[in-house]
N, CA, C and O atoms as a DFTB+ gen file, in Angstrom:
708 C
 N C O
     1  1     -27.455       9.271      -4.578
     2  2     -26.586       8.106      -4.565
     3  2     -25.333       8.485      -3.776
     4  3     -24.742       9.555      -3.917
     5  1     -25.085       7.797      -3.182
     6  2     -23.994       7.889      -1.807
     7  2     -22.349       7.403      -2.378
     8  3     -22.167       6.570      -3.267
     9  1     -21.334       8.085      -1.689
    10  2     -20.017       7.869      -2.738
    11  2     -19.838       6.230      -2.531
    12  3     -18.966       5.704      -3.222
    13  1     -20.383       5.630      -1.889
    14  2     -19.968       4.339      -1.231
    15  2     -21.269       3.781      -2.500
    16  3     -20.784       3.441      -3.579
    17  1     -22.008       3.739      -2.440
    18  2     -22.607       3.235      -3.269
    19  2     -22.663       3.227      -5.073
    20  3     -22.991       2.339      -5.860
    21  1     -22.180       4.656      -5.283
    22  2     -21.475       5.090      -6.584
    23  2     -20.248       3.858      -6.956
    24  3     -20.126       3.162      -7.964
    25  1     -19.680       3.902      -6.086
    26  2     -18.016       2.845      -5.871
    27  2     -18.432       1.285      -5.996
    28  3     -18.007       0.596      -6.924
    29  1     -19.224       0.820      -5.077
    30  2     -19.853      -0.327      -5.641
    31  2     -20.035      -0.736      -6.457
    32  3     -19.615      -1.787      -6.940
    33  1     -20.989       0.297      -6.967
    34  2     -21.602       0.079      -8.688
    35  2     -20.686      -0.007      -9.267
    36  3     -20.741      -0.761     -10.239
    37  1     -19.718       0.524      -9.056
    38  2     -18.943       0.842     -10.518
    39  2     -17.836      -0.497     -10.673
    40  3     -17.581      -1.113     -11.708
    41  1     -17.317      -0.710      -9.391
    42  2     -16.997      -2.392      -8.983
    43  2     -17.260      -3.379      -8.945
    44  3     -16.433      -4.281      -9.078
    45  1     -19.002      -3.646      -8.671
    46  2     -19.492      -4.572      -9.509
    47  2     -20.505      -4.361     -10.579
    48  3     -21.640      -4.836     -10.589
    49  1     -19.937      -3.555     -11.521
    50  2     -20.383      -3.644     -12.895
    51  2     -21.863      -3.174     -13.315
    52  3     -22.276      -3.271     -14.470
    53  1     -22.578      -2.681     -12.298
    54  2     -24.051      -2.040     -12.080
    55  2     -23.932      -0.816     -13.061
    56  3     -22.831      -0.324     -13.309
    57  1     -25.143      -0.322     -13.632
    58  2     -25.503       0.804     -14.520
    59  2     -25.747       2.259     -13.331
    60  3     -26.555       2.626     -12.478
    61  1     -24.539       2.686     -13.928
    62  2     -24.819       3.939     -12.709
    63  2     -26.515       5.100     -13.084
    64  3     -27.115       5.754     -12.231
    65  1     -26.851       5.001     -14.488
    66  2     -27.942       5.597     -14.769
    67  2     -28.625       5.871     -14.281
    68  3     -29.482       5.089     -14.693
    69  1     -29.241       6.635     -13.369
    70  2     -30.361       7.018     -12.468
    71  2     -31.296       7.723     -12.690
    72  3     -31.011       8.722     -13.351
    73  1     -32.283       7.618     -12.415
    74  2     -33.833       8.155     -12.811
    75  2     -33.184      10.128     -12.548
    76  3     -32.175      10.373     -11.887
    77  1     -33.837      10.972     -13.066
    78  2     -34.075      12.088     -12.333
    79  2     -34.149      12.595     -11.309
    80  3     -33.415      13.506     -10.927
    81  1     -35.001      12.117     -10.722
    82  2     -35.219      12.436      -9.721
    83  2     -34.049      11.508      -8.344
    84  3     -34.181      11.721      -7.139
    85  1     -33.542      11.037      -8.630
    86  2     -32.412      10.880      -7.589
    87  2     -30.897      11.534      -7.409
    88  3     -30.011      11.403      -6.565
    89  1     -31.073      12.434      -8.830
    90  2     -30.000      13.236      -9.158
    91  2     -30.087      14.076      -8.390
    92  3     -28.942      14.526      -8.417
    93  1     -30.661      14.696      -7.635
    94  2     -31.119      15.939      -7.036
    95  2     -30.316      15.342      -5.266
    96  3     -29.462      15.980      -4.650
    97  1     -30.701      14.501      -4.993
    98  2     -30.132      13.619      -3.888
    99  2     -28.789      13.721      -3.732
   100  3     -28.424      13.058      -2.761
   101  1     -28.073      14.170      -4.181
   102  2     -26.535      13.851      -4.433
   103  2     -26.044      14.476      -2.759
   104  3     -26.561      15.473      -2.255
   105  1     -25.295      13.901      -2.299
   106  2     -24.752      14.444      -0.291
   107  2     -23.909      15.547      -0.895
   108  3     -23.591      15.750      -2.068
   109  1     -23.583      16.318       0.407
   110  2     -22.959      17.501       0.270
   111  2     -21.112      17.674      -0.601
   112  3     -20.237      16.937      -0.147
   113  1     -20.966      18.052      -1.057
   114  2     -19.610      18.157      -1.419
   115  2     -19.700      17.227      -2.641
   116  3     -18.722      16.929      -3.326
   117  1     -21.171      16.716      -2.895
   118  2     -20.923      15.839      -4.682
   119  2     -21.126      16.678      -6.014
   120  3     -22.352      16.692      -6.126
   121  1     -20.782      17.139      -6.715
   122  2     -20.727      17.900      -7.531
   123  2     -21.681      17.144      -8.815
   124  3     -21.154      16.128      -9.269
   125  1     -22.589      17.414      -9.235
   126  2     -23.015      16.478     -10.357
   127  2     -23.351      17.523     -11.525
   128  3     -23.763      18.679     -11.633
   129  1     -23.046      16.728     -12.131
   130  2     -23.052      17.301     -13.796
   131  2     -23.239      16.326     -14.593
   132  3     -23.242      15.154     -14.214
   133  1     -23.481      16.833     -16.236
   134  2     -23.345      15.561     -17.047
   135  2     -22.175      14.811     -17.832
   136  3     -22.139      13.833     -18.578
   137  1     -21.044      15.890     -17.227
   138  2     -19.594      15.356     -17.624
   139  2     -19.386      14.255     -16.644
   140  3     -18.652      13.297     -16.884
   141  1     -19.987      14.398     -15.639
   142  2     -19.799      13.013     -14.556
   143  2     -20.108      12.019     -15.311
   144  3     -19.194      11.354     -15.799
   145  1     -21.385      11.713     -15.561
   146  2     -22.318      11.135     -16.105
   147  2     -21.718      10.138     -17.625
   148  3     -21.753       8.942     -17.911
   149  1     -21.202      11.366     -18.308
   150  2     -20.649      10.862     -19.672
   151  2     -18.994      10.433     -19.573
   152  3     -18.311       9.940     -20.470
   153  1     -18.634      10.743     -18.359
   154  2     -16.834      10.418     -18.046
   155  2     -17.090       8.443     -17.407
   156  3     -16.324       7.490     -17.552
   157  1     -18.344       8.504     -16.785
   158  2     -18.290       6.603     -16.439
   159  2     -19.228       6.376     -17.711
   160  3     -20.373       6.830     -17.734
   161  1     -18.665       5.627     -18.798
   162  2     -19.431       4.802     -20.004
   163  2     -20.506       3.678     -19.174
   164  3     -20.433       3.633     -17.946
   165  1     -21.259       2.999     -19.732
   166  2     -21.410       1.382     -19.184
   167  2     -20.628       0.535     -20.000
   168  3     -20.706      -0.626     -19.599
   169  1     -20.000       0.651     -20.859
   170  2     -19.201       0.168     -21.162
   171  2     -18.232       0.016     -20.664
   172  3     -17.820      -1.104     -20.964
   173  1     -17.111       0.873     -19.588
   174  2     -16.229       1.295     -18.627
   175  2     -16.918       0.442     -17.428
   176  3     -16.246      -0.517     -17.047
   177  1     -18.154       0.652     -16.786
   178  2     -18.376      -0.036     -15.759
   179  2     -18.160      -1.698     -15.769
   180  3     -17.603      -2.216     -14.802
   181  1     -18.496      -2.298     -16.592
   182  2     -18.149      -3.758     -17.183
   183  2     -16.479      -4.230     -16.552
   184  3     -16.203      -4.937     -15.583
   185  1     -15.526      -3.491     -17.579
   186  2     -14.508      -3.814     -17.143
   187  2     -14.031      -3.242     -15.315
   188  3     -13.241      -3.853     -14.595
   189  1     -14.437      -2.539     -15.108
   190  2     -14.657      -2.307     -13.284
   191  2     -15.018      -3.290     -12.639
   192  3     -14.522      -3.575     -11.549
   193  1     -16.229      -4.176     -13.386
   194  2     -16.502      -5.095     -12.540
   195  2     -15.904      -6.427     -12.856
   196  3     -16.091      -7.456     -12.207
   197  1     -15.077      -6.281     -14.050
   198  2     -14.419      -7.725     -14.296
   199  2     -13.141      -7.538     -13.431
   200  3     -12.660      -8.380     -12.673
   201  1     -12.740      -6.455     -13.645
   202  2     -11.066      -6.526     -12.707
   203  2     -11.597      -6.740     -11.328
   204  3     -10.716      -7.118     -10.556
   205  1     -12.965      -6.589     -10.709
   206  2     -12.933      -7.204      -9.094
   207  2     -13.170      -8.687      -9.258
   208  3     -12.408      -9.458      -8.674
   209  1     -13.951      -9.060      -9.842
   210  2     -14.173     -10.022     -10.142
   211  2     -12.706     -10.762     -10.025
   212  3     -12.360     -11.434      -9.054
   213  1     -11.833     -10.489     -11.310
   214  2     -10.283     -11.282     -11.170
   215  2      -9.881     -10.971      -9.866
   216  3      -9.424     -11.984      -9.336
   217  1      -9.857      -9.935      -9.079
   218  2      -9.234      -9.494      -8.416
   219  2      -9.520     -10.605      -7.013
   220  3      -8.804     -10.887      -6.052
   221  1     -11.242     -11.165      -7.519
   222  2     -11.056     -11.850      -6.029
   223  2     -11.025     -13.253      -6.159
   224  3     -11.068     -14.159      -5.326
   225  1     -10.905     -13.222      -7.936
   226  2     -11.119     -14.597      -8.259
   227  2      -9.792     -14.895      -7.682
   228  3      -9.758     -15.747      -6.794
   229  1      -8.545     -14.247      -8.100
   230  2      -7.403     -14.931      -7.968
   231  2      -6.575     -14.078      -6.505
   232  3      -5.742     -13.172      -6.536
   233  1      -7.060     -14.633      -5.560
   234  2      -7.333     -13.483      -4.538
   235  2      -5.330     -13.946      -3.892
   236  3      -4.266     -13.334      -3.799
   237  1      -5.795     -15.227      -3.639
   238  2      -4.555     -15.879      -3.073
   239  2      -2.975     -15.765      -3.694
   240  3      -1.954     -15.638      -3.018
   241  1      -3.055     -15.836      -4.984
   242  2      -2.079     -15.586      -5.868
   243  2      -1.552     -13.694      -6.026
   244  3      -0.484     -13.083      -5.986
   245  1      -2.603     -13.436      -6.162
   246  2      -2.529     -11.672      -5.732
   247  2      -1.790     -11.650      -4.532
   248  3      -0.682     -11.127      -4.653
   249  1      -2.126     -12.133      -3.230
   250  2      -1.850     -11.573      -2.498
   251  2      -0.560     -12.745      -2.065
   252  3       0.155     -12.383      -1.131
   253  1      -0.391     -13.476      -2.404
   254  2       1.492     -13.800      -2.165
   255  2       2.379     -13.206      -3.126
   256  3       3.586     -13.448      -3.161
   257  1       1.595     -12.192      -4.140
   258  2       3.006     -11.629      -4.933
   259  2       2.552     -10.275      -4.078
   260  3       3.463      -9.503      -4.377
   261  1       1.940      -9.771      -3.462
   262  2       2.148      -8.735      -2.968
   263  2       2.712      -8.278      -2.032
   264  3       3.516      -7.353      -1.919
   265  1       1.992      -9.385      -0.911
   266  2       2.443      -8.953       0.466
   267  2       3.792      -8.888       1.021
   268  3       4.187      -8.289       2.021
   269  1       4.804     -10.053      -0.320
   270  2       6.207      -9.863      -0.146
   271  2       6.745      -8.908      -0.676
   272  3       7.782      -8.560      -0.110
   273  1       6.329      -8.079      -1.934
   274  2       6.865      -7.498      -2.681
   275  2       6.507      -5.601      -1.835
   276  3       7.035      -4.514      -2.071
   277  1       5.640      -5.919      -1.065
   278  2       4.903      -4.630      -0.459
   279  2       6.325      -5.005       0.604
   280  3       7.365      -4.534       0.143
   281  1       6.466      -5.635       1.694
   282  2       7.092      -5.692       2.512
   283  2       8.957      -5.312       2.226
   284  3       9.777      -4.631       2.842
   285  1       9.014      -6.183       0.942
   286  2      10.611      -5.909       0.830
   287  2      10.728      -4.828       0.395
   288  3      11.604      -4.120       0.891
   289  1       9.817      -4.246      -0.793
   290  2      10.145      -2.766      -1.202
   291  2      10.155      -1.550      -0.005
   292  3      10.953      -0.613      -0.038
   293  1       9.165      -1.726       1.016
   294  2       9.085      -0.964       2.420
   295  2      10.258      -0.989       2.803
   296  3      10.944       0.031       2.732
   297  1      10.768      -2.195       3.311
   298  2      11.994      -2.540       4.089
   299  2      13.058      -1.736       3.276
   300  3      13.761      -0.877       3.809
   301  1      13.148      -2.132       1.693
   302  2      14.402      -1.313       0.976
   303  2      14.506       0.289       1.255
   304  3      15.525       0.804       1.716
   305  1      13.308       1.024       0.912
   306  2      12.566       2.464       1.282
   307  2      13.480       2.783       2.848
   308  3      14.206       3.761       3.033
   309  1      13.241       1.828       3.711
   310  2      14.031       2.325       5.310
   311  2      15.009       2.502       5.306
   312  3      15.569       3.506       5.748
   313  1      15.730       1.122       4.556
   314  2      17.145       1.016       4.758
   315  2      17.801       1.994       3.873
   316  3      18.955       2.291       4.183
   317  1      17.304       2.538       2.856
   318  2      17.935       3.271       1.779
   319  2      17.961       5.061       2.593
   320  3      18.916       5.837       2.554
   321  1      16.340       5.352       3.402
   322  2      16.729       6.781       4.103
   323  2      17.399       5.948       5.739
   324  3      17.304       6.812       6.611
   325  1      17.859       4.934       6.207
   326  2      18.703       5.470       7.101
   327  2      20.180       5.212       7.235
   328  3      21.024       5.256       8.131
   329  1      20.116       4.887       5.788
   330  2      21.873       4.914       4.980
   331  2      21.948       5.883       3.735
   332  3      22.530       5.753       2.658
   333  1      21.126       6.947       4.268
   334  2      21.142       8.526       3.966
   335  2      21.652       8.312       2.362
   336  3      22.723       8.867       2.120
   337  1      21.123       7.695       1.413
   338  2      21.090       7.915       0.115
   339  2      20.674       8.930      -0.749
   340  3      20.532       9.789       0.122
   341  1      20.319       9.595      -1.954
   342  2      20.323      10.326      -2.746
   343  2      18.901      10.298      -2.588
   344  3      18.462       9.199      -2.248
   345  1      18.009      11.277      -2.756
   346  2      16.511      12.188      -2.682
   347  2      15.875      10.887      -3.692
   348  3      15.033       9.996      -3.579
   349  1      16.922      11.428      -4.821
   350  2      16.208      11.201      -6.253
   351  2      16.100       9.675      -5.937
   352  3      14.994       9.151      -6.067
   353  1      17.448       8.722      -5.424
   354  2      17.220       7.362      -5.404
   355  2      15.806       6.911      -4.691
   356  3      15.009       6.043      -5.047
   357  1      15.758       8.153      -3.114
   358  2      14.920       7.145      -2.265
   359  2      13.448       7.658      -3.201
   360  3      12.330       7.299      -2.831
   361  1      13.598       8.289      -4.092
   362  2      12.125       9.170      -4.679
   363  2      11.456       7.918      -5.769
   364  3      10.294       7.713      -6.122
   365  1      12.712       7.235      -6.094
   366  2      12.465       6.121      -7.222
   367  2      12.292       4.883      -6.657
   368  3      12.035       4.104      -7.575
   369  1      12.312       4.069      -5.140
   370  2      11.979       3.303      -4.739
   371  2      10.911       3.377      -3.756
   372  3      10.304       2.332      -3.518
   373  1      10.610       4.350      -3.199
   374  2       9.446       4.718      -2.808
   375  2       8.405       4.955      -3.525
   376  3       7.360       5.111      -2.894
   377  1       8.357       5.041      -4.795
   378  2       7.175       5.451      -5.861
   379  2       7.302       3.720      -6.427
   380  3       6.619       3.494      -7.425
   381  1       8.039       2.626      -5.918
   382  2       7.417       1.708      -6.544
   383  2       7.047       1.167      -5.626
   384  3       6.086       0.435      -5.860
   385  1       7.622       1.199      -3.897
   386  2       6.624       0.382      -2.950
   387  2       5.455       1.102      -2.732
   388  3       4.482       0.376      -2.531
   389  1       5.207       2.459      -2.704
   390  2       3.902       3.045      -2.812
   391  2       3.063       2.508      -3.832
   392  3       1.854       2.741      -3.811
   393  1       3.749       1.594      -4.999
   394  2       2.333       1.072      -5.812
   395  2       1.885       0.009      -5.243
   396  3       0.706      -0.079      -4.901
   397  1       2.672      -0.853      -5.079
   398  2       2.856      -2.317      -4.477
   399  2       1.668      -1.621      -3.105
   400  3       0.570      -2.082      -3.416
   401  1       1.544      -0.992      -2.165
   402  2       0.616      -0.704      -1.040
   403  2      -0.552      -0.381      -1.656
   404  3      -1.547      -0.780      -1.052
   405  1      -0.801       0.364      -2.919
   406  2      -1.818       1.231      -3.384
   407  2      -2.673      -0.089      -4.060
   408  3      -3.873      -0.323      -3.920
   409  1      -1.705      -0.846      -4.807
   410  2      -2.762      -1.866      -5.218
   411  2      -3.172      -2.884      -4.320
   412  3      -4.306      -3.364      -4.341
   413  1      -2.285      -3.224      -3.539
   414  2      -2.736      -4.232      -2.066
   415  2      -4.180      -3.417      -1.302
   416  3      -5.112      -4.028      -0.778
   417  1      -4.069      -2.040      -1.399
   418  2      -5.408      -1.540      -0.128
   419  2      -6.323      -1.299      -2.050
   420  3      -7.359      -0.654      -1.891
   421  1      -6.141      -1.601      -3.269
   422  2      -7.308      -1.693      -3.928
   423  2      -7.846      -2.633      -3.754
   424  3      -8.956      -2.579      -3.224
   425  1      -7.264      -3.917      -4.139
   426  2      -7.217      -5.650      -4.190
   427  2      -7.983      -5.809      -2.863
   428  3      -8.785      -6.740      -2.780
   429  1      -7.803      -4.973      -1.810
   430  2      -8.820      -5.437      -0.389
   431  2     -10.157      -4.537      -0.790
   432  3     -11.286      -5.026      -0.761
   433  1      -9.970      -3.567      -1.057
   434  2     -11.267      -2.515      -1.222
   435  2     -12.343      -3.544      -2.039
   436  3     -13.559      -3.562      -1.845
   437  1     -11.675      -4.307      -2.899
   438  2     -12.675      -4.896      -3.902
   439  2     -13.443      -5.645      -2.888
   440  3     -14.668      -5.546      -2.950
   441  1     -12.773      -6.588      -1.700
   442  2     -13.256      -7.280      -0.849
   443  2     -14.345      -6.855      -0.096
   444  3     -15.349      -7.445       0.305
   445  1     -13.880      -5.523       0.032
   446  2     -15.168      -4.785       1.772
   447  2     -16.198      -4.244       0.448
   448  3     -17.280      -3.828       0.864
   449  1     -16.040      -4.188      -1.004
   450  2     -17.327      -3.625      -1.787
   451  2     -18.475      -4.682      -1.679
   452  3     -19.640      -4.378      -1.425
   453  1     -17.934      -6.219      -1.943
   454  2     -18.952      -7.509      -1.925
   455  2     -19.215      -7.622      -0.247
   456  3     -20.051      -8.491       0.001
   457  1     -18.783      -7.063       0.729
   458  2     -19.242      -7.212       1.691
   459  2     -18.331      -8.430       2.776
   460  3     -18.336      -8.365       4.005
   461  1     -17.816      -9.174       2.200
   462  2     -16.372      -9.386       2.668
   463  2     -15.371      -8.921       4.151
   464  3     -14.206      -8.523       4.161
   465  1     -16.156      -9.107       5.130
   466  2     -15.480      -7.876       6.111
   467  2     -15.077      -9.534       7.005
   468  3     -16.001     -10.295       7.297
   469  1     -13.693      -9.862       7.322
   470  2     -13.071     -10.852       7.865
   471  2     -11.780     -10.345       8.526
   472  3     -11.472      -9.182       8.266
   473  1     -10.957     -11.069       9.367
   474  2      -9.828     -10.436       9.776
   475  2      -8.851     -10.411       8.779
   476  3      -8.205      -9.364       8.728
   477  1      -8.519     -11.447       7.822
   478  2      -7.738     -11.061       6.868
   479  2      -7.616      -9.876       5.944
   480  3      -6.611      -9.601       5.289
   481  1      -8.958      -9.084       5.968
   482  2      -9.146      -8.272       5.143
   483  2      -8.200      -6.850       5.611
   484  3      -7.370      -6.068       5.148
   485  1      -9.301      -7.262       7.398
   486  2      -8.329      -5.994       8.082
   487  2      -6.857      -5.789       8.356
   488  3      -6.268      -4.718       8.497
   489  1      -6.317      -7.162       8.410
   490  2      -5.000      -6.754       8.577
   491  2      -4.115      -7.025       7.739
   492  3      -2.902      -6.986       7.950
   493  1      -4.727      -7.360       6.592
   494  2      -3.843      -6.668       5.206
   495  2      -4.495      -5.592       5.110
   496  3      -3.974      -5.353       4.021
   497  1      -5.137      -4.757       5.255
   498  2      -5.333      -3.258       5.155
   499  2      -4.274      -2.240       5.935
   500  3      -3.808      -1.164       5.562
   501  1      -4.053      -3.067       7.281
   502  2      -3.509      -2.428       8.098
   503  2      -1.993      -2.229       7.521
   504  3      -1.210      -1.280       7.561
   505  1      -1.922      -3.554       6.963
   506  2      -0.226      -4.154       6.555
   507  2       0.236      -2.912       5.002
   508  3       1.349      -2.679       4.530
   509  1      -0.796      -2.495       4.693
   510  2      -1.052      -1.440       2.813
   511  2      -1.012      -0.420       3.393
   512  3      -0.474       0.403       2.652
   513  1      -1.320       0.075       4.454
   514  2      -1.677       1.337       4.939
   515  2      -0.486       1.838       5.922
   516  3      -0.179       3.025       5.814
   517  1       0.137       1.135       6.766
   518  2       1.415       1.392       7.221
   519  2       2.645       1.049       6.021
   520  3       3.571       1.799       6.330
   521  1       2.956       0.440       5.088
   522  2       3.580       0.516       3.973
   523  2       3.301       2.141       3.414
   524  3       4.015       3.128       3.238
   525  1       2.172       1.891       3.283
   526  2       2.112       3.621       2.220
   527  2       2.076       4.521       2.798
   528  3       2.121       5.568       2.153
   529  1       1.973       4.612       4.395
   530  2       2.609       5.179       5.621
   531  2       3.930       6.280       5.734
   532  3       4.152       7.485       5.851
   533  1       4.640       4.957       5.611
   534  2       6.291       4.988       5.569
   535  2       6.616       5.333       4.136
   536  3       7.551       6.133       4.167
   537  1       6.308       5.119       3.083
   538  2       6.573       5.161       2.109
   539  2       6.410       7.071       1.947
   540  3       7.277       7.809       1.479
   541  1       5.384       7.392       2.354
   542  2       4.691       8.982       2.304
   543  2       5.563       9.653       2.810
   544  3       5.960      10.657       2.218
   545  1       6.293       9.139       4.504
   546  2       6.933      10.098       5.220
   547  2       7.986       9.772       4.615
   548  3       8.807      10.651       4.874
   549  1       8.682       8.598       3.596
   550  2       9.891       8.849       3.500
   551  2      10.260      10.043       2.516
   552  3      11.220      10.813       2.480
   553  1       8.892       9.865       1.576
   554  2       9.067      11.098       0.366
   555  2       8.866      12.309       1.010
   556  3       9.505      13.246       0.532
   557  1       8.022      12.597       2.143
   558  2       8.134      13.714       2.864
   559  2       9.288      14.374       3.501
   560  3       9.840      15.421       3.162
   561  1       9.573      13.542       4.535
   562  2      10.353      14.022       5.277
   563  2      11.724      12.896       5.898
   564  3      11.941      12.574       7.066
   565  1      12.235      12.620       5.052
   566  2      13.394      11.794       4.950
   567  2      14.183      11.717       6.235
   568  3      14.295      10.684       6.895
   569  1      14.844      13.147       6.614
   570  2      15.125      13.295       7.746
   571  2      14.668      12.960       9.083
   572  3      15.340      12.274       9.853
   573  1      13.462      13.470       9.376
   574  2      12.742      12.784      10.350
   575  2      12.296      11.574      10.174
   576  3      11.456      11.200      10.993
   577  1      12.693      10.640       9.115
   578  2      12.210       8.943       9.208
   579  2      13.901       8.557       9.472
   580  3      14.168       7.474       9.991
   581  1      14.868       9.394       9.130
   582  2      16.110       9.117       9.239
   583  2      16.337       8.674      10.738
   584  3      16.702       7.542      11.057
   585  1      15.992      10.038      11.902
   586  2      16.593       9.957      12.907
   587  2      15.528       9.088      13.626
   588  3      15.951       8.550      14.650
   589  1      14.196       8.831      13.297
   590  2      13.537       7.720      14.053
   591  2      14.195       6.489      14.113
   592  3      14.282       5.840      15.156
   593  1      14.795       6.039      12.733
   594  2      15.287       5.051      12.359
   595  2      16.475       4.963      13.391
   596  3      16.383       4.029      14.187
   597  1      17.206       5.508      13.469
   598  2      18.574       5.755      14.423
   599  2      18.228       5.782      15.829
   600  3      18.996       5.389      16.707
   601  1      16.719       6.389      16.104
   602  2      16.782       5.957      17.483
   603  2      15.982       4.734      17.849
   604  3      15.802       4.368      19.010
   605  1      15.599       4.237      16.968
   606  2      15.042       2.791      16.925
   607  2      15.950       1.741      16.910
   608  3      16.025       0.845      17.751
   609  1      16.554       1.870      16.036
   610  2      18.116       1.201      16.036
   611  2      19.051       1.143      17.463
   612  3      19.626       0.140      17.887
   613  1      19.043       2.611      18.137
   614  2      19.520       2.593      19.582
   615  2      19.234       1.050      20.390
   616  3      19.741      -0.012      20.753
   617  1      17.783       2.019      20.328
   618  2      16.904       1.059      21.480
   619  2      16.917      -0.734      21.315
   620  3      16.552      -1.523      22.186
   621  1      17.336      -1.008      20.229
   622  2      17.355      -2.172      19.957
   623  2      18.238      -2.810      20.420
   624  3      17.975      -3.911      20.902
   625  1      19.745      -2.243      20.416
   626  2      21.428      -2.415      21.113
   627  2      21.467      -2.017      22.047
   628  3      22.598      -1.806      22.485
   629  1      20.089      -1.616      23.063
   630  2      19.862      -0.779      24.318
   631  2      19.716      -2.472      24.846
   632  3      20.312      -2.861      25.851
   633  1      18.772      -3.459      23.947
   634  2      18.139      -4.257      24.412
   635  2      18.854      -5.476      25.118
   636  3      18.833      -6.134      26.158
   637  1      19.865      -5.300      23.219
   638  2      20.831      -6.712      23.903
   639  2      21.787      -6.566      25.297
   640  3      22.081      -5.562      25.946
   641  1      22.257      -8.437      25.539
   642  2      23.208      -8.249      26.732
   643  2      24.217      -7.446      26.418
   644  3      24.450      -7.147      25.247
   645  1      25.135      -6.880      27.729
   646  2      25.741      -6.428      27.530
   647  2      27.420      -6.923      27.272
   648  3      28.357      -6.133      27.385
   649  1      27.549      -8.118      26.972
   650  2      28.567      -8.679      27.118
   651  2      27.683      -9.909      25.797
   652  3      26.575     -10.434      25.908
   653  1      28.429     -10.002      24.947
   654  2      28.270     -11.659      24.094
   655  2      29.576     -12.413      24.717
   656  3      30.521     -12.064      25.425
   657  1      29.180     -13.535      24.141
   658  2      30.382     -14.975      24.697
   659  2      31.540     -14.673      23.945
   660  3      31.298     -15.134      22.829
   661  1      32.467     -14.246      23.932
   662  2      33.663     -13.948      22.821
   663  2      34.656     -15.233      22.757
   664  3      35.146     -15.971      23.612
   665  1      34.718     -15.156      21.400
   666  2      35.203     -15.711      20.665
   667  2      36.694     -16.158      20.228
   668  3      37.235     -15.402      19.422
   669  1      37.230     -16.980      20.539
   670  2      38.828     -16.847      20.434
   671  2      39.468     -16.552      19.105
   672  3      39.350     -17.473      18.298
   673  1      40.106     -15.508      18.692
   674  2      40.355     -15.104      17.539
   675  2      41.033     -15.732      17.143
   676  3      41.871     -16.157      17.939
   677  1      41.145     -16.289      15.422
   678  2      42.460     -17.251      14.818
   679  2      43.144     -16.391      14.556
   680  3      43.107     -15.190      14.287
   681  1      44.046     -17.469      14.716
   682  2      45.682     -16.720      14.278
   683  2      45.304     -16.115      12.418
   684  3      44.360     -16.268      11.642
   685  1      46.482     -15.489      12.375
   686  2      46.539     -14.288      11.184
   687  2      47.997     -15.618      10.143
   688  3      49.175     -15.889      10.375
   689  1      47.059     -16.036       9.113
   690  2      47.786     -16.974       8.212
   691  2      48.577     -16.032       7.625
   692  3      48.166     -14.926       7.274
   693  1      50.242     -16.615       7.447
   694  2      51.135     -15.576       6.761
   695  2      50.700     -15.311       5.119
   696  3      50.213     -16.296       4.565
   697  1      50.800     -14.388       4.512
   698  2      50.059     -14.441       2.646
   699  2      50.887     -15.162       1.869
   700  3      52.086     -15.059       2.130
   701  1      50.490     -16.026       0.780
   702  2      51.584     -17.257       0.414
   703  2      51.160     -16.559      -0.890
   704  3      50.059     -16.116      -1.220
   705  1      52.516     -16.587      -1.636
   706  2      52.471     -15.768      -3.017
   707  2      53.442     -16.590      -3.647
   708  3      53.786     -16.362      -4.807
């Protein structure tokens, strides 16, 4: 049984139980034992396959509390390492947009298990996967997302004109006390 097919099963709610003789089959690097075996219940598989089930029942609603909540927590994560904040702060908002991505690329996984393969799928994958991206290098390496940020920021004030329309300044009201 193939890890892709193990994952299925267990997502939509199938009896992983297998004859004998397919145990022997297992691809390279699968380790099988009977702690495997006795660690997925069928009882456990059930609820696996009810949370995809919700997951795609209420697919639309899932994914407008996510895709904003994935995006603003990202966005906070940037702005917080390139206004050079505290480790510990950016360590505590990055561990909550990293969930917000982790459950967005589950919530799609459930999709590509039923077979589901559409462009929406892919580019909310793409959209979970560059979130948990950024989110990784910020817990990594702060610094180097710091100075990208700064030279991204350059290039941006590289872009605008070089002159705006200025503005005639008002007069300075005397303070009335």
């Amino acid at each position: 049984m193939s890890a892709i097919n193990l994952f299925s099963a267990v997502l939509s709610g199938a009896s992983l139980l297998a004859p004998a003789s397919d145990l022997g089959t297992l691809p390279l690097g699968m380790v099988h034992s009977a702690a495997m075996h006795s660690a997925i219940a069928p009882s456990d598989l059930a609820t696996f396959g009810a949370m995809g089930d919700f997951s795609r029942t209420y697919c639309l609603a899932i994914c407008a509390m996510l895709v904003p909540a994935n995006l603003l927590a990202t966005l906070q994560t940037l702005i917080f390492v390139g206004c050079n904040r505290p480790r510990s702060t950016i360590r505590w908002i990055t561990s909550a947009a990293s969930l917000y991505a982790v459950l967005m690329l589950l919530h799609i996984l459930t999709w590509f298990v039923v077979g589901v393969v559409m462009l929406p799928t892919f580019v909310l994958t793409g959209l979970g996967g560059l979130c948990l991206g950024l989110n990784v290098w910020a817990i990594a390496r702060p610094q180097s997302l710091s100075k990208f940020l700064r030279r991204l920021v350059g290039w941006g004030y590289a872009l605008l004109p070089k002159r705006f329309p200025t503005v005639p300044s008002l007069p300075v009201l005397p303070e009335q006390g």
